[in-house]
C-alpha positions as CSV (number, residue, x, y, z in Angstrom):
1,X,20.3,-17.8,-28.6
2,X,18.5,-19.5,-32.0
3,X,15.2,-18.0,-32.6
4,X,13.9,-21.6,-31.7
5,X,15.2,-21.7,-28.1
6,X,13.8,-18.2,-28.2
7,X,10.6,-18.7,-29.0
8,X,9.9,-21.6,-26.9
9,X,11.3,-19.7,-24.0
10,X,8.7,-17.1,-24.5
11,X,5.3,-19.4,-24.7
12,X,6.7,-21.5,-21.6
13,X,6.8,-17.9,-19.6
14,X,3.1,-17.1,-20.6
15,X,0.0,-17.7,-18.9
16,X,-2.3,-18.1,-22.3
17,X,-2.5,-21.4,-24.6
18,X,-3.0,-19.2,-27.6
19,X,-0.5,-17.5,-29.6
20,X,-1.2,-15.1,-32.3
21,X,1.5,-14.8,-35.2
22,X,1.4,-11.0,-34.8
23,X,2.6,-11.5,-31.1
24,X,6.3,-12.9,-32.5
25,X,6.5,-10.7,-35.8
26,X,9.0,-8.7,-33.9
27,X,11.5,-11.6,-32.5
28,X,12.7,-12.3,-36.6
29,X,12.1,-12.0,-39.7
30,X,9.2,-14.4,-41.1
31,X,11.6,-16.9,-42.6
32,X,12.9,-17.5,-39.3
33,X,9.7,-17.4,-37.5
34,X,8.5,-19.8,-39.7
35,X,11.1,-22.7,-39.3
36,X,10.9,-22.1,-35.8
37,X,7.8,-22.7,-36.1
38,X,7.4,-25.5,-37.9
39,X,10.4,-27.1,-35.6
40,X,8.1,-27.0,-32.8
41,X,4.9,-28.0,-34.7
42,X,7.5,-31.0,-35.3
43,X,8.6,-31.6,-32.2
44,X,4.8,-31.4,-30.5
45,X,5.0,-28.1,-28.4
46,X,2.3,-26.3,-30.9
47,X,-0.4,-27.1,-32.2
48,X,-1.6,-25.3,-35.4
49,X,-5.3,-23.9,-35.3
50,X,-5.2,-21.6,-38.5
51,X,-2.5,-19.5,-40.6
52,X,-2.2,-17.5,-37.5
53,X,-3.0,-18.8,-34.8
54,X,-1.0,-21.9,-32.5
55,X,-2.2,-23.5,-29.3
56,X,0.1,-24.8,-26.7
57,X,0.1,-28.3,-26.4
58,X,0.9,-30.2,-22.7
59,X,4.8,-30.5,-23.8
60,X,4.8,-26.6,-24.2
61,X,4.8,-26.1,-20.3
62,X,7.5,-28.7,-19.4
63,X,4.9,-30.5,-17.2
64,X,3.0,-33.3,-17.1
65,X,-0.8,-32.7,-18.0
66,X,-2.7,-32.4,-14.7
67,X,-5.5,-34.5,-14.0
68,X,-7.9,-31.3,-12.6
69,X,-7.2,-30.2,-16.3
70,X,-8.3,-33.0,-17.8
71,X,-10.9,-33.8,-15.5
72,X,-14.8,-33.5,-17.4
73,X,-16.2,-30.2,-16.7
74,X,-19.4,-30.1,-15.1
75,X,-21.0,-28.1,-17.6
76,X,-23.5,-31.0,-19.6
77,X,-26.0,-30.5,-21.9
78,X,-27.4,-30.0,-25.7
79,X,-24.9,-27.8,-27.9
80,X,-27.6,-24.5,-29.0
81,X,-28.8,-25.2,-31.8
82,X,-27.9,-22.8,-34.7
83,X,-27.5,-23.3,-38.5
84,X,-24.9,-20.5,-39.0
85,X,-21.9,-22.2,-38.4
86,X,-19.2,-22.2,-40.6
87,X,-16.9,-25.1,-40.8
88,X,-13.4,-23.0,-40.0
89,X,-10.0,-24.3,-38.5
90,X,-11.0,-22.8,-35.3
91,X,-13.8,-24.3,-35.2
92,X,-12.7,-27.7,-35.6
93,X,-9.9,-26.8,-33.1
94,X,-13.0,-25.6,-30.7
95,X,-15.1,-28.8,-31.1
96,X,-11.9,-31.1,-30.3
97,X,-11.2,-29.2,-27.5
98,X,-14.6,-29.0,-25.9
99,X,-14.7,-32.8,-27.2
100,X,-11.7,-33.6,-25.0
101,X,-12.9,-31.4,-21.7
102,X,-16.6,-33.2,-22.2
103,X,-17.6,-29.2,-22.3
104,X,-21.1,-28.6,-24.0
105,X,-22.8,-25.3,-24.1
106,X,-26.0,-24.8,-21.6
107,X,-27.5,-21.5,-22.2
108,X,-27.8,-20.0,-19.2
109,X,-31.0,-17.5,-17.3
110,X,-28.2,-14.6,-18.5
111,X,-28.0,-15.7,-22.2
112,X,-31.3,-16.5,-22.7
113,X,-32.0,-12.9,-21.5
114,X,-29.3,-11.1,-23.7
115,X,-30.7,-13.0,-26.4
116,X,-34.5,-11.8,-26.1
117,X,-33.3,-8.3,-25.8
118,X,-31.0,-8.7,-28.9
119,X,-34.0,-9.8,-30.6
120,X,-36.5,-6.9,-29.2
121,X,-33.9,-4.1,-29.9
122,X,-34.2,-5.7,-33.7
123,X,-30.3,-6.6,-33.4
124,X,-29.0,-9.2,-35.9
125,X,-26.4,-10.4,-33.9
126,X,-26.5,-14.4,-33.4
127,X,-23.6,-16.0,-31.8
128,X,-22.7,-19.7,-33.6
129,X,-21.9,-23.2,-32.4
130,X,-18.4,-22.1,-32.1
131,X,-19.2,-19.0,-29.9
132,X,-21.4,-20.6,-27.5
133,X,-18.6,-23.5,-27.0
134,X,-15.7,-20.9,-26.4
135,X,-18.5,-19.7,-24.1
136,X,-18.6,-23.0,-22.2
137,X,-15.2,-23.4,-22.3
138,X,-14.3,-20.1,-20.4
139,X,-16.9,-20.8,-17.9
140,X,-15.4,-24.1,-17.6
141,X,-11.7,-23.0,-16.7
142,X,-10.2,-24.7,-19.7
143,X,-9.9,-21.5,-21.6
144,X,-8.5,-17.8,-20.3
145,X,-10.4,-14.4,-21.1
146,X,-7.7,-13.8,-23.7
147,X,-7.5,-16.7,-24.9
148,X,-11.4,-16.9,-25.7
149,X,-11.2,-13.4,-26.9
150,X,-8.4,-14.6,-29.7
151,X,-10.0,-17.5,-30.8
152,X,-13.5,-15.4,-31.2
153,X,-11.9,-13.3,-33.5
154,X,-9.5,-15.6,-35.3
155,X,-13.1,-17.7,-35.7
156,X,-14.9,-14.7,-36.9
157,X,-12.3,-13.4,-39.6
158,X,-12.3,-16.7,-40.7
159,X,-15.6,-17.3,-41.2
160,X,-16.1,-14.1,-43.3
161,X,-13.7,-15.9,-45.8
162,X,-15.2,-19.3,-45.9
C-alpha cells in the first residue's frame, strides 16, 4: 500500500479535523510524507493551516457535507475586543472557519469571571481574538476538545515567531 492510500486511510478513520505533522512522522520518511501530502492538498482532502498543521476538508470523510454542520451556530455577538492579535496562518484558518459557521465569540458570566480573577491575582495572561473564537467554536460543536487544543498551540507557537 503507497504511503498516499495510507495516509488517507488513516485521517478518514479519525474522529478529529486536525492533523499535526508529528502524528505521521512515523508512517515514512519526510520525502514521502511530503508528496503525500501535497497529493492530497492537490486533490482537495487537506487543507493546509501552517508548516504543520492540515485540516480535513468535506472530501476527507467520503461524505457529503451535512447540513446540521453547516447550519449557523447560535452563538451571535461582538468578537472581544483585544489588540494583541497576531496575524498567523491559524489565525486566518480560525477567522474563515468561524466566518463560514457564522460563530462569533460572546464572553460568557464564566469568562468574564476568570478574567477578573486573572486580573486580581496580577496574572498577565490575555487570551487573543484567535483564542476566544476557538472558544466559540468548541462551544459551538464545529470544533473537538483536541482539535481546539492543537490549534491553540499551533496559534501560540506561531505567534511567538511573528
Amino acid at each position: 500500500m503507497d504511503i498516499q492510500r495510507k495516509l488517507l486511510g488513516f485521517l478518514r478513520a479519525r474522529n478529529e479535523k486536525i492533523l499535526l505533522r508529528s502524528e505521521i512522522k512515523a508512517m515514512g520518511n519526510t520525502s514521502d510524507l511530503d508528496q503525500a501530502l501535497i497529493a492530497l492538498l492537490n486533490q482537495g482532502y487537506l487543507e493546509q493551516v501552517n508548516d504543520d498543521v492540515y485540516a480535513f476538508t468535506d472530501k476527507t470523510s467520503g461524505a457529503k457535507a451535512d447540513d446540521a454542520v453547516n447550519r449557523p451556530a447560535k452563538l451571535t455577538g461582538h468578537i472581544y475586543p483585544n489588540t494583541s492579535n497576531p496575524d498567523t496562518a491559524v489565525s486566518r484558518y480560525v477567522r474563515a472557519l468561524a466566518n463560514r459557521h457564522k460563530v462569533h465569540y460572546e464572553p460568557t458570566f464564566s469568562d468574564r469571571w476568570a478574567s477578573s480573577v486573572t486580573r486580581l491575582a496580577d496574572d498577565d495572561v490575555k487570551s487573543d481574538k484567535t483564542d476566544d473564537l476557538l472558544v466559540a467554536l468548541r462551544r459551538a460543536g464545529k470544533l473537538s476538545p483536541k482539535d481546539m487544543t492543537k490549534l491553540v498551540i499551533s496559534h501560540h507557537r506561531e505567534a511567538r515567531r511573528v
